[in-house]
RODO-577011 format. One record per residue (C-alpha): x, y, z; residue in one letter. Coordinates in steps of 0.5 Angstrom, whole numbers, padded with zeros to 4 digits, always signed. Layout:
REM residues N
XYZa/...
REM end
This chain:
REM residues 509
+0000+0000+0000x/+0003+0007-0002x/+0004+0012+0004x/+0004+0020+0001x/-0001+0024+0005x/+0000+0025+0013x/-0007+0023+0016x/-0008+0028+0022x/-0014+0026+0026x/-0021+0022+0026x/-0026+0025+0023x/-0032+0027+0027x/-0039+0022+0025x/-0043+0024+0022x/-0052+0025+0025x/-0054+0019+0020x/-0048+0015+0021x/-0051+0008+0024x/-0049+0007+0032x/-0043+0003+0031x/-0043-0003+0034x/-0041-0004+0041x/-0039+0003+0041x/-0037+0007+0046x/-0036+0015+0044x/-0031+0017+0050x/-0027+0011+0049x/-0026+0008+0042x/-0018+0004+0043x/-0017+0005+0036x/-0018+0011+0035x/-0012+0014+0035x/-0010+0008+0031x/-0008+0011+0024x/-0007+0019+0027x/+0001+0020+0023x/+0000+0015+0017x/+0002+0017+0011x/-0003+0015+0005x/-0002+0017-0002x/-0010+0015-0004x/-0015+0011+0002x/-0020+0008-0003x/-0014+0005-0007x/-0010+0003+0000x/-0017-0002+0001x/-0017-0004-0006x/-0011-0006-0005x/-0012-0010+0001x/-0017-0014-0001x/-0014-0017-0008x/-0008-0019-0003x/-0012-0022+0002x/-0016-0025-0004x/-0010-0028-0007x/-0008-0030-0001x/-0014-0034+0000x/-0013-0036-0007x/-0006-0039-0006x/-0008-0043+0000x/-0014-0047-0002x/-0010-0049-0009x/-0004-0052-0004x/+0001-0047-0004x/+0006-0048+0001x/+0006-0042+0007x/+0008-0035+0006x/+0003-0034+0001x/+0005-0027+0001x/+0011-0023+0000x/+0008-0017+0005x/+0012-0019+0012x/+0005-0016+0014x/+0001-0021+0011x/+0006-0026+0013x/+0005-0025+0021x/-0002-0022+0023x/-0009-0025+0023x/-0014-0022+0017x/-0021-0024+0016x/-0023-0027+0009x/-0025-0022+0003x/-0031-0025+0003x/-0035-0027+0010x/-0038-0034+0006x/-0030-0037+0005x/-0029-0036+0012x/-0029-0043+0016x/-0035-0042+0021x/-0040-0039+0017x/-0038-0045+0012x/-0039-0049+0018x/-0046-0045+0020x/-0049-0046+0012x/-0049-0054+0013x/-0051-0054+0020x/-0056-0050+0018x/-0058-0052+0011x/-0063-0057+0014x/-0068-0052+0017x/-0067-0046+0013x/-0075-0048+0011x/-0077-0048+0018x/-0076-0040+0019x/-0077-0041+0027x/-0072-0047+0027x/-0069-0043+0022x/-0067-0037+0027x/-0066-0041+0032x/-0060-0045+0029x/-0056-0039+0027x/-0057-0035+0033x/-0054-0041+0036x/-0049-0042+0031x/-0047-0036+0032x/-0047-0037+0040x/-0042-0043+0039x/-0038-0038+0032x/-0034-0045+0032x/-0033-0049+0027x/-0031-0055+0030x/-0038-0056+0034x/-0042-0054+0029x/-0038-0060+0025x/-0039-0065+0030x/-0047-0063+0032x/-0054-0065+0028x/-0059-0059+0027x/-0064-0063+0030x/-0061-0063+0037x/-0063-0057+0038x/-0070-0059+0039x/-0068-0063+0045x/-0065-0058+0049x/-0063-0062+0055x/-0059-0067+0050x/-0056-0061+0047x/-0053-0059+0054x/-0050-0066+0054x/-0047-0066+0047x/-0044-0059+0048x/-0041-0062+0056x/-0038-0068+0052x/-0034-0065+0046x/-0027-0066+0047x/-0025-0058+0047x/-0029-0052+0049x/-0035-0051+0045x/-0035-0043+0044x/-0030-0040+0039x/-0026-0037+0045x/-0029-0030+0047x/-0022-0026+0046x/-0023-0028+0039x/-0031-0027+0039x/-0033-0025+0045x/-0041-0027+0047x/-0043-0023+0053x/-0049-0026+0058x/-0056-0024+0056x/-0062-0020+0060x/-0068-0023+0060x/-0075-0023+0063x/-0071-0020+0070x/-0065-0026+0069x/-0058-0026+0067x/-0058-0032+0062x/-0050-0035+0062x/-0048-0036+0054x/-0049-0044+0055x/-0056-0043+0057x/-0058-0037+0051x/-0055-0044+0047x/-0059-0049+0050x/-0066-0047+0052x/-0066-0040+0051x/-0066-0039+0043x/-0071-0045+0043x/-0075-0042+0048x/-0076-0035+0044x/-0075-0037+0037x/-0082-0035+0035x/-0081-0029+0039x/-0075-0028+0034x/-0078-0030+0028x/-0084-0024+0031x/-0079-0019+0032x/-0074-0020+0025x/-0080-0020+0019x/-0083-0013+0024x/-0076-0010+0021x/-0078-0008+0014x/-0072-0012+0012x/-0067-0007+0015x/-0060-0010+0019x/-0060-0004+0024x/-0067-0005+0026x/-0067-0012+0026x/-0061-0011+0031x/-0064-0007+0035x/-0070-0009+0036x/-0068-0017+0038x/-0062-0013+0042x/-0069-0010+0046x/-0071-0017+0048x/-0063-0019+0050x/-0060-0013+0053x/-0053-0014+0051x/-0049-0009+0052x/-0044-0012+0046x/-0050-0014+0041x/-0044-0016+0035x/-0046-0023+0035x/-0054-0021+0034x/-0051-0017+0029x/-0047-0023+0026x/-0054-0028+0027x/-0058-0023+0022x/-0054-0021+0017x/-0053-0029+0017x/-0060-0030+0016x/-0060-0026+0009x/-0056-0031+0006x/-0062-0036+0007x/-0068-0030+0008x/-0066-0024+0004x/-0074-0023+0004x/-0073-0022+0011x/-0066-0020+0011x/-0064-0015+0006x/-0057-0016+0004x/-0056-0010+0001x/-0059-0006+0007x/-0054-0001+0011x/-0050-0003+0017x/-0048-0002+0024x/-0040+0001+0025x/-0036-0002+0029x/-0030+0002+0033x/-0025-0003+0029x/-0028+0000+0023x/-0029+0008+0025x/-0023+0010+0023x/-0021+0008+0017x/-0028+0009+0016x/-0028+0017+0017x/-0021+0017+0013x/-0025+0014+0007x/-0031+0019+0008x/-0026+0025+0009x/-0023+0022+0002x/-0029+0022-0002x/-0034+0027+0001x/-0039+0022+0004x/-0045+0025+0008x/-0044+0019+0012x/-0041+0012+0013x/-0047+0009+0009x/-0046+0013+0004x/-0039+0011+0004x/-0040+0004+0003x/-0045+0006-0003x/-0039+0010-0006x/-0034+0004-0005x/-0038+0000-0008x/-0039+0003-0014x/-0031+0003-0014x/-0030-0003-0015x/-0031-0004-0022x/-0025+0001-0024x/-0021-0001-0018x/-0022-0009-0016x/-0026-0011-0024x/-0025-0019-0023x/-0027-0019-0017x/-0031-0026-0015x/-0038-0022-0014x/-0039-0015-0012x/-0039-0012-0005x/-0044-0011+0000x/-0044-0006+0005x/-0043-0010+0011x/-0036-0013+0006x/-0034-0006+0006x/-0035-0004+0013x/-0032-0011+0017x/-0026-0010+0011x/-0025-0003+0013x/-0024-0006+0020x/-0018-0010+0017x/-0016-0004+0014x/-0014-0001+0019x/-0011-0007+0023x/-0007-0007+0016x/-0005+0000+0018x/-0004-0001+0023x/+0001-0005+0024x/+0005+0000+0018x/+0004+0006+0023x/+0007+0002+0028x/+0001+0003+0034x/-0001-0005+0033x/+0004-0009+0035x/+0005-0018+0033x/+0004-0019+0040x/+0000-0025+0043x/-0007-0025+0039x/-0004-0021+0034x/+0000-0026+0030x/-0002-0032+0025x/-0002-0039+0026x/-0004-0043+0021x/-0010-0048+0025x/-0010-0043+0031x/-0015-0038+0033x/-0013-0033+0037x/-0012-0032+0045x/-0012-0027+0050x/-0005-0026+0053x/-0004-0027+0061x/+0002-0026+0063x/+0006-0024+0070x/+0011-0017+0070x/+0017-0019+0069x/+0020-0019+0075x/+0017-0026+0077x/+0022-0029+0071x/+0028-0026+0073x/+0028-0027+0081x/+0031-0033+0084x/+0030-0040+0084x/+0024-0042+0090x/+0025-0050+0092x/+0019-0050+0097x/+0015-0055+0101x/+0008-0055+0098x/+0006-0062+0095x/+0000-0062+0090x/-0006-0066+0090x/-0006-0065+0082x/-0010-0070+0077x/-0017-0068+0073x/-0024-0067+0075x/-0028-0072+0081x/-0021-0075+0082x/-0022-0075+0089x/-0016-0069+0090x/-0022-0065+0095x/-0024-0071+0100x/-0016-0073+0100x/-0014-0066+0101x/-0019-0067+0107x/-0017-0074+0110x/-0009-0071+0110x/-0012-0065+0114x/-0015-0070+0119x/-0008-0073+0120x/-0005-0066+0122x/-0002-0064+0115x/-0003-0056+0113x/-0007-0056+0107x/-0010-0052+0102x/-0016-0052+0099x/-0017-0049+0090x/-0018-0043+0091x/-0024-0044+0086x/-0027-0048+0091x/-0026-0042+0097x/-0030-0038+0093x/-0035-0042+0090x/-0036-0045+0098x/-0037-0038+0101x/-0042-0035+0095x/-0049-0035+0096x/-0052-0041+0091x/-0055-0035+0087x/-0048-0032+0086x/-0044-0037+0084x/-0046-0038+0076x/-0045-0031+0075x/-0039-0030+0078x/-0037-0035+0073x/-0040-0033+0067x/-0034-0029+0064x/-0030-0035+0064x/-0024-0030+0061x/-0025-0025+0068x/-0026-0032+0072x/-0020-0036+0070x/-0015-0030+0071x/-0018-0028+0078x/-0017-0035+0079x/-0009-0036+0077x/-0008-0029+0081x/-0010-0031+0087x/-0006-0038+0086x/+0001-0035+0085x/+0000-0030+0091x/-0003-0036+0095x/+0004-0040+0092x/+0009-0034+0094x/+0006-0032+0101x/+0007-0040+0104x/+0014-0039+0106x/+0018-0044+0104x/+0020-0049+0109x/+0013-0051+0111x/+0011-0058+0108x/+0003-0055+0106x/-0001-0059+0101x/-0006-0056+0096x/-0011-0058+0092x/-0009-0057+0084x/-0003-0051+0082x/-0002-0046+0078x/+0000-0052+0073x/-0008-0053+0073x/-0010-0046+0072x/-0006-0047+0065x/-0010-0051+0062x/-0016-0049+0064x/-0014-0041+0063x/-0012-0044+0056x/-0019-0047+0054x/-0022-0040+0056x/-0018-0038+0051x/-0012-0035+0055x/-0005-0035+0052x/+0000-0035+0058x/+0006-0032+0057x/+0013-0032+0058x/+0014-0029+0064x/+0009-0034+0067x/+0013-0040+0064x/+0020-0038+0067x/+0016-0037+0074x/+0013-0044+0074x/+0020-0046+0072x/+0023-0042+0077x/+0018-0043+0083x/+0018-0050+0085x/+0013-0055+0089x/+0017-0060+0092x/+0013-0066+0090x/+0007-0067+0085x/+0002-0073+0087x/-0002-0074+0081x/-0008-0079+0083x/-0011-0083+0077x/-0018-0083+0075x/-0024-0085+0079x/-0028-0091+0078x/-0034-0087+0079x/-0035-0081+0077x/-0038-0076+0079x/-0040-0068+0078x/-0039-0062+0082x/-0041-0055+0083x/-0034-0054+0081x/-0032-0058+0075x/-0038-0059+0070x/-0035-0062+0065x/-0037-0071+0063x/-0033-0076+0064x/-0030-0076+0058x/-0028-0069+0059x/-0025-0070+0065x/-0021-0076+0063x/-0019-0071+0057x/-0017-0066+0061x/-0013-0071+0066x/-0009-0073+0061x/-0007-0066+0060x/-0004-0064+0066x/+0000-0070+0067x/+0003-0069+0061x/+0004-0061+0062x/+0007-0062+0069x/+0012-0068+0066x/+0014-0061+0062x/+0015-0058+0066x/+0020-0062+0070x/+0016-0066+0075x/+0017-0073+0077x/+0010-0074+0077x/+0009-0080+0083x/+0002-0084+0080x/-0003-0084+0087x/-0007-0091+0084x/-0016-0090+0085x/-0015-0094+0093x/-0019-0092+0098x/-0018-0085+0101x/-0015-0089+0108x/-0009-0093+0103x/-0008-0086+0098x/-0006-0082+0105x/-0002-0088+0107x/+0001-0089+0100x/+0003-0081+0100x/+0006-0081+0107x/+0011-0087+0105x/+0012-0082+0099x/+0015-0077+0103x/+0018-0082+0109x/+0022-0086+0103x/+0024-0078+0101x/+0026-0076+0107x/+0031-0082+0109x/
REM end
């Protein structure tokens, strides 16, 4: 992309600009993102853009081996696909939908609940016609090997407020959207077709702050209803978007930001002609937005940190990571023996046997807070799995650090265990937590095996093959991180207290 004229600032929104998306007027964090670039021509910089992301598409589905571009930008950062029908999920969300996309009210509720789960992977791995049983949808979900939800870092889905409730999003999935699907199809066909509108209006019965996912689920419906759904109508602006946006507005003298992509639209025969088909308004503003992560990066306001940068395969994942200090401190060899192993593996009522038997103990810190919590309280405290998982983690390292050293203490589960959850959150932890967790040690790790009988608790929801899954992970990760993992075989608490002493006696002589 060329670089000439120096851009100065964000241009004010205009009166009959459509609200952005989730926008937040006195705090919008990109907005400064492109102040200082030097742009020769705007409209040719999107252009440009679009064909290469194309061409790069392109390259990739005829097997071309990586890079695929020439452009370190392309190379190293992450970027939707031109066009919303090649993109992984919503190729995922057409085939699960295509067998009720004649039955409007399955219809709406199958792609609102897509677009709750936005994960290709278990729209693959699930029928439609679940979702007329929501009892044995809520089962299929706790059963698939990974998390079900495109991770909130990379989509993030907030609960839902409705009739006086607050409505985690596995509830919105499961009985939620079942429950009110003709109330959507009521509110949607009142919407004489416009997206704005329909969003509102659906946001009206949901009360999300962030209503991109509904957005996402109307705009799908247009592929399958363009009746209903006009797929040409104007949309929202997403502070992502604003602005390159406004710099478009400002270059073509637009009156506003739908006027911008009606402009662009036009465009696109002189600057894009080969195009595969011709652009809508909901093209133009979400690659608007990818512009101005391009730029970006060429401004040097966005960094290839953490999310930022590609990895084929992978999706995205909020960074979480200590100051640098915890990594540069000196090693910590202390006394703390943790009771580690998967969900319902007996770690709690062993805890709870050692303490009998005189031992200092200390309880998961998930289960302290979940313990001390009224009933009511304890589903919201876990709604936002990104704040809980983080929490959780912070309060596990301080909880580590302030034990002194010398004194023999176990706990139930560790830092060690709060990367695999926090990772299947959608957490990256990063290098600083690492060279903690090698530098500050536990003295020993007893991992106990499976339990015949498996039961769930108030704070390990996950099935059994889950359970077993996970398990498996954290034996192999405390392996990587140098332990002498010591197996605890399923006995009874009275001979798994036993084998551990004897653990510790050998040790000591």
């Amino acid at each position: 992309m060329r670089a000439r004229c120096v851009v100065v600032g964000i241009g004010v929104v205009r009166s009959d600009v459509c609200n952005p998306i989730g926008r937040d007027d006195l705090n919008n964090p990109y907005a400064q993102a492109l102040v200082g670039l030097e742009l020769d021509n705007p409209v040719e910089s999107f252009f440009d853009f679009c064909r290469e992301r194309e061409a790069i598409r392109q390259r990739r589905s005829d097997g071309q081996p990586a890079p695929w571009s020439d452009d370190p930008v392309f190379q190293k950062g992450r970027f939707l696909n031109v066009f919303r029908e090649d993109d992984r999920t919503s190729q995922a969300l057409m085939r699960f939908v295509e067998p009720v996309a004649n039955d409007l009210p399955r219809l709406v509720q199958a792609v609102f609940f897509a677009r709750w789960c936005n994960r290709s992977e278990t729209l693959e791995a699930l029928d439609v016609a679940l979702l007329l049983d929501p009892e044995a949808l809520r089962r299929a979900l706790e059963n698939l090997p990974n998390q079900p939800w495109c991770n909130v870092t990379a989509y993030p889905v907030e609960p839902i407020h409705f009739d006086g409730r607050l409505i985690s999003r596995l509830d919105a999935a499961t009985y939620l959207f079942d429950h009110i699907k003709e109330q959507l199809v009521a509110v949607l066909c009142a919407s004489a077709g416009q997206v704005t509108v329909a969003t509102q209006a659906v946001n009206d019965v949901l009360g999300m702050h962030n209503d991109f996912p509904i957005f996402m689920a109307v705009m799908d419906l247009a592929w399958f209803r363009p009746d209903m759904i006009d797929p040409a109508s104007p949309v929202p602006t997403g502070i992502g978007a604003e602005p390159f946006m406004d710099i478009l507005a400002d270059y073509l003298g637009a009156s506003s930001h739908h006027d911008v992509a009606e402009q662009m639209i036009a465009l696109q025969a002189r600057y894009w002609p080969d195009a595969k088909r011709s652009l809508q308004p909901i093209d133009v503003e979400y690659l608007t937005c990818e512009c101005r992560k391009y730029l970006s990066y060429i401004n040097g306001t966005k960094t290839f940190v953490g999310k930022n940068v590609f990895y084929p395969g992978q999706t995205p994942a909020l960074l979480c990571d200590l100051p640098n200090h915890f990594a540069d401190a000196d090693p910590v060899d202390t006394q703390l023996h943790v009771l580690a192993g998967g969900p319902c593996s007996g770690k709690t009522t062993l805890l709870l046997a050692l303490a009998k038997a005189g031992y200092t103990t200390r309880q998961e810190t998930a289960k302290i807070w979940l313990d001390e919590a009224a009933p009511h309280e304890r589903e919201s405290m876990r709604i936002d799995p990104i704040s809980w998982q983080r929490r959780v983690f912070r309060a596990d390292v301080e909880m580590t650090m302030q034990v002194p050293p010398d004194d023999l203490v176990f706990c139930d589960t560790s830092c060690v265990e709060n990367l695999i959850f926090g990772e299947r959150a959608g957490l990256a932890f990063g290098p600083n937590t690492q060279a903690w967790l090698r530098r500050y040690r536990y003295r020993r790790v007893f991992f106990c095996e499976p339990l015949a009988t498996y039961e769930q608790t108030l704070i390990r929801k996950e099935s059994q093959e889950v359970a077993l899954s996970i398990s498996a992970q954290i034996a192999e990760r405390y392996q990587e991180l140098g332990y002498d993992v010591v197996r605890v075989p399923a006995l009874s608490v009275e001979d798994r207290v036993a084998w551990i002493e004897r653990a510790i006696l050998s040790e000591r002589n």
